[in-house]
C-alpha positions as CSV (number, residue, x, y, z in Angstrom):
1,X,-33.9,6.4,-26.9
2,X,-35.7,3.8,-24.5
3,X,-34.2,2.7,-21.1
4,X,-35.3,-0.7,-20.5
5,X,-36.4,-0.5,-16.9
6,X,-36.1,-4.3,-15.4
7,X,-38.3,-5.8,-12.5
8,X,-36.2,-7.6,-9.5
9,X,-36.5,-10.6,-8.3
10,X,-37.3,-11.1,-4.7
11,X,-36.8,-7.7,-3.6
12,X,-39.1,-6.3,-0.9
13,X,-40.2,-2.1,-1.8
14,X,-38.7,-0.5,1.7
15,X,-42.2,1.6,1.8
16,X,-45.2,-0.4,1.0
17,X,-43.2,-4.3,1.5
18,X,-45.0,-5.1,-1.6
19,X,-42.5,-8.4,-3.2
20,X,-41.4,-8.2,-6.8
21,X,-42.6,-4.9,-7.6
22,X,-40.0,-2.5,-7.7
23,X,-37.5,-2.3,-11.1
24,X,-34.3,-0.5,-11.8
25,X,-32.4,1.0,-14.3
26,X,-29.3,2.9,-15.0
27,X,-29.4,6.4,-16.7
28,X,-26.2,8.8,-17.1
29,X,-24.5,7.0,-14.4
30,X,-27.3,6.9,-11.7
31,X,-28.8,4.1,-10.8
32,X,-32.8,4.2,-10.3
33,X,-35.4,1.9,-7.8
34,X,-38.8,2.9,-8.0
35,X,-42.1,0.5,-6.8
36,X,-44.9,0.4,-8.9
37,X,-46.9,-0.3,-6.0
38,X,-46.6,3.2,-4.1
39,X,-44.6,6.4,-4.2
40,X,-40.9,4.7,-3.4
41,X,-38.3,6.3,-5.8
42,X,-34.6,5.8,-4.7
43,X,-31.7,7.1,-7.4
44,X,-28.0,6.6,-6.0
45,X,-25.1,7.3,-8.0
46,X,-23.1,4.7,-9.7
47,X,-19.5,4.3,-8.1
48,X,-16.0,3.7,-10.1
49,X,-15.4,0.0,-10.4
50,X,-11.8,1.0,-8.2
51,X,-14.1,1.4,-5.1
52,X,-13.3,-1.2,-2.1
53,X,-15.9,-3.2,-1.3
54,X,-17.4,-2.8,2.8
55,X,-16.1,-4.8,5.1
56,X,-18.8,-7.1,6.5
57,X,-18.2,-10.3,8.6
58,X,-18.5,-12.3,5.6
59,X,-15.8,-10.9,3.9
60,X,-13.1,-10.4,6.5
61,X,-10.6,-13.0,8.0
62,X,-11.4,-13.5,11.6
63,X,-8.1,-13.2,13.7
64,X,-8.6,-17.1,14.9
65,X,-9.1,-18.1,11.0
66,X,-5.5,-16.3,10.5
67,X,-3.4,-17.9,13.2
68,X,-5.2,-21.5,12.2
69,X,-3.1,-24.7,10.8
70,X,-4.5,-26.0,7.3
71,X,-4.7,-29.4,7.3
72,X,-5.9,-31.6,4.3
73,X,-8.9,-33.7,5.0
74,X,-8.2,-37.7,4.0
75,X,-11.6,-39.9,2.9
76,X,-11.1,-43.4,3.9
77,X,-11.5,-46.2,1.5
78,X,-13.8,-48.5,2.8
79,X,-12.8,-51.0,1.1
80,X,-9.0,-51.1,2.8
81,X,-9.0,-52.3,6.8
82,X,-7.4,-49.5,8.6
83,X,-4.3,-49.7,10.6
């Protein structure tokens, strides 16, 4: 049996900084990176779907964001004179 072993897009090799040559694949739960380019082979395991995600400042709530009022936003008619 074949893995298919797919190119991605827009990824940079870490080695040789050669664009859209390095492909992946999965095999008995490792993932594999390698660059067609050069040498670069990276295989990390897979992890259990159950796993927390890293924190990064994208995905936290900043303590001012917490404490803040929501207020809905209104769009003014243009038509209507305001008051």
């Amino acid at each position: 049996m074949s893995t298919v072993k797919r190119f991605i897009a827009g990824v940079i090799c870490p080695r040789c900084a050669a664009m859209d040559r390095v492909r992946a694949w999965e095999q008995n739960g490792i993932r594999y990176r390698e660059c067609v380019s050069c040498d670069f082979f990276e295989q990390l395991p897979i992890e259990d779907e159950s796993s927390s995600e890293l924190t990064t400042r994208v995905n936290q709530i900043r303590d001012e964001q917490k404490n803040q009022d929501v207020q809905p936003v209104r769009i003014l008619d243009p038509g209507k004179p305001r008051t």
